[in-house]
TORPA-4810 file (N, C-alpha, C, O; in nm, 3 decimals):
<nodes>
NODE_1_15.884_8.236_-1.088_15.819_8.110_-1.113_15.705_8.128_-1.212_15.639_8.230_-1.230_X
NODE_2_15.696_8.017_-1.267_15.549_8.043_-1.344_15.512_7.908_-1.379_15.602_7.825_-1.362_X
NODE_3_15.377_7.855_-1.433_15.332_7.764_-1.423_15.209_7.709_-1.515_15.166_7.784_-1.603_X
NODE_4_15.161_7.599_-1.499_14.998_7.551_-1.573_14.923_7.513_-1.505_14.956_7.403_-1.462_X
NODE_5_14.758_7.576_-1.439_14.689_7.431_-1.379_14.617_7.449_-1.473_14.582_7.549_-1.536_X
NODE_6_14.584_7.280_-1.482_14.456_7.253_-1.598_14.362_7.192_-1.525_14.374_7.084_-1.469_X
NODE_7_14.254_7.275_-1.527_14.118_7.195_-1.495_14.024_7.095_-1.618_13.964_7.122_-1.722_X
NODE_8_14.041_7.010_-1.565_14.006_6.870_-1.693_13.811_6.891_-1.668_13.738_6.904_-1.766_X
NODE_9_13.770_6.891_-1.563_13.635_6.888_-1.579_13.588_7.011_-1.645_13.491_7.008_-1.720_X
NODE_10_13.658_7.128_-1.619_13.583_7.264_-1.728_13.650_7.290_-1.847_13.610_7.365_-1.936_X
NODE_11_13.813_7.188_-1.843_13.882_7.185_-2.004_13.915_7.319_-2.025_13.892_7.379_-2.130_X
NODE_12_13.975_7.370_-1.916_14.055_7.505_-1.887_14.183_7.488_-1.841_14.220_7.400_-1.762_X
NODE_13_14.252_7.574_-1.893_14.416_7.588_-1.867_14.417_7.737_-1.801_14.365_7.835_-1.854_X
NODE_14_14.487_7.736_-1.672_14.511_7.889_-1.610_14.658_7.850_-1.658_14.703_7.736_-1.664_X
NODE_15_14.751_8.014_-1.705_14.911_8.027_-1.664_14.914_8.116_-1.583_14.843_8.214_-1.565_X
NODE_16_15.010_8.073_-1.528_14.996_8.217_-1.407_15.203_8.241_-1.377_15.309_8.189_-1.413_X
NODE_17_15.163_8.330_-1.309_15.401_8.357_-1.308_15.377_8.472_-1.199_15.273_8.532_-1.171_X
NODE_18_15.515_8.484_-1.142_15.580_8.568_-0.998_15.479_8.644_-1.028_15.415_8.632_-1.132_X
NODE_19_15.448_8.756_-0.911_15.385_8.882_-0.969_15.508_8.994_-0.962_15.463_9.102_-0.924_X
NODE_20_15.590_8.996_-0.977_15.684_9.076_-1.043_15.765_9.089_-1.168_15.847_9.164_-1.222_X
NODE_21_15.688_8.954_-1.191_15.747_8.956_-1.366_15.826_9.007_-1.442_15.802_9.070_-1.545_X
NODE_22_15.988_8.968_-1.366_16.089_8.983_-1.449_16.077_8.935_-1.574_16.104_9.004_-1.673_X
NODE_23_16.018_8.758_-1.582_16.026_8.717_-1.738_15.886_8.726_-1.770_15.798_8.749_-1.688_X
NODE_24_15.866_8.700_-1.929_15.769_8.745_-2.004_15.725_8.588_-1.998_15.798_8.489_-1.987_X
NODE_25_15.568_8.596_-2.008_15.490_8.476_-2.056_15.435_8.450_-2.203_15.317_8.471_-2.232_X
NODE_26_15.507_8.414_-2.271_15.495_8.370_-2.391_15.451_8.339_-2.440_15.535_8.322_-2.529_X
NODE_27_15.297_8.276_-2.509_15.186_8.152_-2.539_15.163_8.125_-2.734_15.113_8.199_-2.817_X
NODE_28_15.191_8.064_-2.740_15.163_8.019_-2.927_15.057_7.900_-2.935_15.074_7.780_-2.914_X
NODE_29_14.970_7.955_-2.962_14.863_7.881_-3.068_14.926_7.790_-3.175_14.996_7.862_-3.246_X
NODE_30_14.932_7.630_-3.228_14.976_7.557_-3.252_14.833_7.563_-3.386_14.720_7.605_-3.360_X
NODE_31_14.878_7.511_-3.522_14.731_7.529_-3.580_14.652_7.430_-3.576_14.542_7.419_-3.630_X
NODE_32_14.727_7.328_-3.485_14.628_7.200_-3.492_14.548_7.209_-3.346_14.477_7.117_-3.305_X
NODE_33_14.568_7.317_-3.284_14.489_7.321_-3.106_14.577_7.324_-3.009_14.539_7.349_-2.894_X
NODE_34_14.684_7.304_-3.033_14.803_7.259_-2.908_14.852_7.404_-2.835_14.889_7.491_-2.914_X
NODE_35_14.854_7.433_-2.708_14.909_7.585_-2.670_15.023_7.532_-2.621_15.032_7.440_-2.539_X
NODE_36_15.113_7.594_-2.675_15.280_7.600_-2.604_15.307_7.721_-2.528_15.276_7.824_-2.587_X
NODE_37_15.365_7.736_-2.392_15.377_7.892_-2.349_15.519_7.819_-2.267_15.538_7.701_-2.237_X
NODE_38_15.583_7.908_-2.253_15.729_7.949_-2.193_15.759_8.099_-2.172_15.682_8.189_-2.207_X
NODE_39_15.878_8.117_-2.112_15.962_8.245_-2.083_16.056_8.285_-2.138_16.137_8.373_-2.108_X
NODE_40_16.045_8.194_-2.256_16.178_8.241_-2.405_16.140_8.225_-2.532_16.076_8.121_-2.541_X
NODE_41_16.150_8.276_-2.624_16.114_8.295_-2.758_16.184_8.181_-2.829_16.137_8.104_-2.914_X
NODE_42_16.326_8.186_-2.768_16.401_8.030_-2.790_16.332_7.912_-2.744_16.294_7.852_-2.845_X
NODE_43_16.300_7.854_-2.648_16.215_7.752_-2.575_16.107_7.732_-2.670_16.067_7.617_-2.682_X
NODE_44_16.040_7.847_-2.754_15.906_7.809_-2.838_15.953_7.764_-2.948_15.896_7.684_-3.021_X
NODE_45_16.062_7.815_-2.965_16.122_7.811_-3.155_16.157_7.672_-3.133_16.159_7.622_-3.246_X
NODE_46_16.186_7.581_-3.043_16.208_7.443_-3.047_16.099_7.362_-3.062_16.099_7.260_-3.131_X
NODE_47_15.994_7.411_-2.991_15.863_7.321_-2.977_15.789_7.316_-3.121_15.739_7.218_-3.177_X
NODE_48_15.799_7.474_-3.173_15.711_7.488_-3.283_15.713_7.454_-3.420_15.807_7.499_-3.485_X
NODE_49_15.608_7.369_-3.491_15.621_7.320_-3.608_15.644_7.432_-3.706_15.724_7.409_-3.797_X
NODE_50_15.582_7.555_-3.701_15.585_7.674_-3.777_15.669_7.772_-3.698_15.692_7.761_-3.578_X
NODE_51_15.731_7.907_-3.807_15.800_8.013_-3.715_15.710_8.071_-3.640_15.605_8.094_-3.699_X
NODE_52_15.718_8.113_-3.499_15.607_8.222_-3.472_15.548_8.339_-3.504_15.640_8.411_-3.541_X
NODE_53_15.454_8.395_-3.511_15.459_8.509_-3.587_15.406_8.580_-3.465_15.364_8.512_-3.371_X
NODE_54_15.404_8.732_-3.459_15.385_8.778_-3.362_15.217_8.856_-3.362_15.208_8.860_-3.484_X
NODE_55_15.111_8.905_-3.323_15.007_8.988_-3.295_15.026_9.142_-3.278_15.064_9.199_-3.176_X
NODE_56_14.996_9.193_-3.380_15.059_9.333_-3.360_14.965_9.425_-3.271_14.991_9.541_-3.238_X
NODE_57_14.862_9.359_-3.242_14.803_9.430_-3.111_14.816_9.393_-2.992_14.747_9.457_-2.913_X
NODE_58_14.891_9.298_-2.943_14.939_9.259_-2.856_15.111_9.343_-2.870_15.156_9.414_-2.779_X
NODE_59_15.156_9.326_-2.951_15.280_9.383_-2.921_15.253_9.565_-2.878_15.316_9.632_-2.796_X
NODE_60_15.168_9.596_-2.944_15.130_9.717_-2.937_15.113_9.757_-2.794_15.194_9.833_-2.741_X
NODE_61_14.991_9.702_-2.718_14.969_9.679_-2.580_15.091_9.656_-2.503_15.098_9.724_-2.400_X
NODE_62_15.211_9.561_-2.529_15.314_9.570_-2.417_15.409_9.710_-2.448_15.476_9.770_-2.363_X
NODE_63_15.399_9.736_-2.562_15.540_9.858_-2.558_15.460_9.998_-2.473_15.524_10.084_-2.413_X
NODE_64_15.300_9.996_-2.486_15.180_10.086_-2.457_15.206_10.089_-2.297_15.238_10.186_-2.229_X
NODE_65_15.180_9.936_-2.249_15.160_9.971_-2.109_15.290_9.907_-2.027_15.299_9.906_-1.904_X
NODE_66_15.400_9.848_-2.130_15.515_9.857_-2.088_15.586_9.694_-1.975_15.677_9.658_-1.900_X
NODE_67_15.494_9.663_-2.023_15.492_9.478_-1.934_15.410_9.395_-2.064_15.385_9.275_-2.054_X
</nodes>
């Protein structure tokens, strides 16, 4: 499972998912402010006005610590 709560009075978004995390949590920065997150790279490529591009220190960090 995974999910969104948004707290409107502190204008915070938690995601949160299983804690065994078979699937990956996904999140793209939109350039106009908008966060899109899913559990498929497909699911974003629909939403997103631009291709995604990826963070190479973030990718770095999952192959590093492997989640």
């Amino acid at each position: 499972y995974a999910g969104a709560w948004v707290d409107h009075h502190r204008q915070e978004v938690h995601l949160f998912r299983d804690p065994v995390g078979k699937k990956p949590m996904l999140v793209w920065h939109q350039p106009d402010g908008e966060v899109l997150f899913g559990s498929s790279l497909t699911a974003l490529q629909v939403l997103c006005r631009e291709a995604p591009r990826w963070r190479l220190a973030a990718l770095q960090e999952v192959l590093r610590e492997g989640y």
